[in-house]
Backbone as CSV, one residue per row, in Angstrom:
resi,resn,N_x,N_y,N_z,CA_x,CA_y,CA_z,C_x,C_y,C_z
1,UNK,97.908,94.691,103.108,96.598,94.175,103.463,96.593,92.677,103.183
2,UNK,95.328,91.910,104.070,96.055,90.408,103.600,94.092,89.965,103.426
3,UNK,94.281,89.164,103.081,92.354,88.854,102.538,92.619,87.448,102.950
4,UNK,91.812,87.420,103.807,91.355,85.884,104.561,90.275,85.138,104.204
5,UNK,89.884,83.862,104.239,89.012,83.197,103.832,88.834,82.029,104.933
6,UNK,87.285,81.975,105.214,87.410,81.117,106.324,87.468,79.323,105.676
7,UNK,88.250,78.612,106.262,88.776,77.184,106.208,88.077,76.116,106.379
8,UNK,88.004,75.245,106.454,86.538,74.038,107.048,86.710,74.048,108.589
9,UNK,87.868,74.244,109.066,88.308,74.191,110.286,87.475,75.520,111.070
10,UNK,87.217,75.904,110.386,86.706,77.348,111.112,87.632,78.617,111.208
11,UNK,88.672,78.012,110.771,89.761,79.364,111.163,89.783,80.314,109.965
12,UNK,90.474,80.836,109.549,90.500,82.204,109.067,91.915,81.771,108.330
13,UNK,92.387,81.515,107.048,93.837,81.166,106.355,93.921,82.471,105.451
14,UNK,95.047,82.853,105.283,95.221,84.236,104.160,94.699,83.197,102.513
15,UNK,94.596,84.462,101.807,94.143,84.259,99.974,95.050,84.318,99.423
16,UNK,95.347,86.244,99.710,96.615,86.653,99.351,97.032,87.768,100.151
17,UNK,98.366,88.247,99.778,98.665,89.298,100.280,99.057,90.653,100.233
18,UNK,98.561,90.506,98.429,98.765,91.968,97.509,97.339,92.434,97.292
19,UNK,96.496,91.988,98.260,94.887,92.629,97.738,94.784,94.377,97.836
20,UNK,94.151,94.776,96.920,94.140,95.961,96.782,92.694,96.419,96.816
21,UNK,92.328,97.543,97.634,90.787,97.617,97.702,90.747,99.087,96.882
22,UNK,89.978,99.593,95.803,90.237,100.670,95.447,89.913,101.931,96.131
23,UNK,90.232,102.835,95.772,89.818,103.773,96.566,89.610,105.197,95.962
24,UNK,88.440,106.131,95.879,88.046,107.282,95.363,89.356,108.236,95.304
25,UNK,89.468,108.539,93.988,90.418,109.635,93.286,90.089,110.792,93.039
26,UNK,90.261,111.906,93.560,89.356,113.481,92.901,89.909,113.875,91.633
27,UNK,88.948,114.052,90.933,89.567,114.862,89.688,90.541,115.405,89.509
28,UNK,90.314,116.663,90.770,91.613,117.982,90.658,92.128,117.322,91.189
29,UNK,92.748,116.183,91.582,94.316,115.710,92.291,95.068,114.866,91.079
30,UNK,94.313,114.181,90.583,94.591,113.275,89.209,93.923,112.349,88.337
31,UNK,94.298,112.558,87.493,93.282,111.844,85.946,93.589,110.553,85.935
32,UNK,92.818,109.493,85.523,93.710,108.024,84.996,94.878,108.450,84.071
33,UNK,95.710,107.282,83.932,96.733,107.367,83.337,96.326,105.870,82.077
34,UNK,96.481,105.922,81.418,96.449,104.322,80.668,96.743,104.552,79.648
35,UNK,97.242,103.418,78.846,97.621,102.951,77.805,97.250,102.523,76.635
36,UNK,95.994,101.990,76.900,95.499,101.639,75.763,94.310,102.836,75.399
37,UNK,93.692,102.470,74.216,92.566,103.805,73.906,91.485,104.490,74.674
38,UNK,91.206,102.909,75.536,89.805,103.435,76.443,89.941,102.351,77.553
39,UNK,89.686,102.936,78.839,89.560,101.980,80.191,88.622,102.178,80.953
40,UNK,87.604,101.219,81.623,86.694,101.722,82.150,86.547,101.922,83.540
41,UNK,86.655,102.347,84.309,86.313,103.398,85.645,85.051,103.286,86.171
42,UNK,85.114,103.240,87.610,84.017,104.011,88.416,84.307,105.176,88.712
43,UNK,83.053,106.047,88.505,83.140,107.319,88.406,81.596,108.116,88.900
44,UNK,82.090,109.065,89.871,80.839,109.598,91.175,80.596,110.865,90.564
45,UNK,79.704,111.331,90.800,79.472,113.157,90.330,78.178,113.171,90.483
46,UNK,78.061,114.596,89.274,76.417,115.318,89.231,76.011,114.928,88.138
47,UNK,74.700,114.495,87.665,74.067,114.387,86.995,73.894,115.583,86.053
48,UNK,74.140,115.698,84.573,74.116,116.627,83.810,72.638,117.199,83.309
49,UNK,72.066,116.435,83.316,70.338,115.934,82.629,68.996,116.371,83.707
50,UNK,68.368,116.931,83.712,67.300,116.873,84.745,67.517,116.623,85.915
51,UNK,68.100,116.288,86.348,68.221,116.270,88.155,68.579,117.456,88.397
52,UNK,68.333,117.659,89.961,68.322,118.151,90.877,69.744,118.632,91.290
53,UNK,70.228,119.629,91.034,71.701,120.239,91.668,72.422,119.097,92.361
54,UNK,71.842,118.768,93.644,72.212,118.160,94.803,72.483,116.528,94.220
55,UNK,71.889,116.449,93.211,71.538,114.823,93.494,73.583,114.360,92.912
56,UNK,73.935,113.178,93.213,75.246,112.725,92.867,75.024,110.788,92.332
57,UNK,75.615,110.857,91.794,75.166,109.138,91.129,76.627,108.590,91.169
58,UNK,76.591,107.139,90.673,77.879,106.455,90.689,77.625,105.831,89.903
59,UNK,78.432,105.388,88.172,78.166,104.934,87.438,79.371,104.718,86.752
60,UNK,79.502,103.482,85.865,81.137,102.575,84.584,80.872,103.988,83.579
61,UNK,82.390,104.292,83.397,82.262,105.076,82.305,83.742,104.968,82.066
62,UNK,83.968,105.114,80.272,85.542,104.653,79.551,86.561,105.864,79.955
63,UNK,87.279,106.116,80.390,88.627,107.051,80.187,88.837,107.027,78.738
64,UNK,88.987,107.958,78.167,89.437,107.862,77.047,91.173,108.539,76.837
65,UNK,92.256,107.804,76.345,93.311,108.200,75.953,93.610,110.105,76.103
66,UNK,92.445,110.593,75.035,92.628,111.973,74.519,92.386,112.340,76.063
67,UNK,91.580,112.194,77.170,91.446,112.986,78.294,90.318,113.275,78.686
68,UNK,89.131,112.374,78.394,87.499,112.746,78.930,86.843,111.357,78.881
69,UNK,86.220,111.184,80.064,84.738,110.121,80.316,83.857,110.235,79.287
70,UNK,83.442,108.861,78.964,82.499,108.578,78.028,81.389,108.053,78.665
71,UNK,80.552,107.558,78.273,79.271,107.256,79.389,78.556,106.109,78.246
72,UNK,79.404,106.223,77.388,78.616,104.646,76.601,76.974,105.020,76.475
73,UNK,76.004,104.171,76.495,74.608,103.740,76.207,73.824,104.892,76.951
74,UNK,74.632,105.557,77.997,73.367,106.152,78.927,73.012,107.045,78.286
75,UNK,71.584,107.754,78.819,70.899,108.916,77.790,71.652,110.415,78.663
76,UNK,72.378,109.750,79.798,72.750,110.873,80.350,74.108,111.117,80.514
77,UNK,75.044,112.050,80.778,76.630,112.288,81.423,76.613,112.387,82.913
78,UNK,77.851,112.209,83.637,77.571,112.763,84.652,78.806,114.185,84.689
79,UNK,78.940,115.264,85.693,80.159,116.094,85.581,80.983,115.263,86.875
80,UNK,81.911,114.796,86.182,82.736,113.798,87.312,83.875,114.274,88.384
81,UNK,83.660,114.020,89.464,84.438,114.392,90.261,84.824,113.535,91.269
82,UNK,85.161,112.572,90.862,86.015,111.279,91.727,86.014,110.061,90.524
83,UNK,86.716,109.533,90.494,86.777,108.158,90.105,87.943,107.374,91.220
84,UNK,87.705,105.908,90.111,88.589,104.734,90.668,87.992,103.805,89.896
85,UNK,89.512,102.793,90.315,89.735,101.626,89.324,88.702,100.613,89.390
86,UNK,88.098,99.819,88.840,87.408,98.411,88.880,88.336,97.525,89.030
87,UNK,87.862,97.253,90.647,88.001,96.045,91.129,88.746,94.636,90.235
88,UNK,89.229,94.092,91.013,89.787,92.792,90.035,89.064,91.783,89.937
89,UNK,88.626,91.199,88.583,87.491,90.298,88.888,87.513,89.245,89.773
90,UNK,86.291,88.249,90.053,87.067,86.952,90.623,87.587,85.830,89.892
91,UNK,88.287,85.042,90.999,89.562,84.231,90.444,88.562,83.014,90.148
92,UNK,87.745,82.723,90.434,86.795,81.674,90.843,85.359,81.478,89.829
């Protein structure tokens, strides 16, 4: 994939050419893998708390080493069934 940026000229010049766009992971196919104690993730599912069966949210939550999502500050969990990586910040 190549990430373009438009030029003063008007044209279109590449950024780079290792851009990586993330992309949704299912649970049952595979877990993060990491290294250090805790990494944080986007991560899609059901709401554990008062909602509605149906309803699905998208919310940062830590991988933890041992093998389970943490949800930090929220008053709620979600039951997760997709994640993916956060984005690379900007360079700028």
């Amino acid at each position: 994939m190549q990430c373009l940026k438009k030029g003063c000229d008007g044209h279109y010049e590449p950024i780079c050419t290792t851009c990586e766009v993330p992309k949704w992971i299912k649970c049952t196919e595979r877990l993060p893998i990491i290294e250090d104690y805790r990494k944080a993730f986007i991560v899609y599912g059901s709401p554990s708390c008062g909602s509605h069966s149906s309803d699905f949210c998208v919310m940062e939550a830590y991988y933890h080493k041992d093998g389970y999502f943490e949800f930090g500050e929220y008053d709620c969990s979600i039951l997760v069934t997709h994640w993916m990586k956060l984005p690379e910040p900007p360079k700028e």
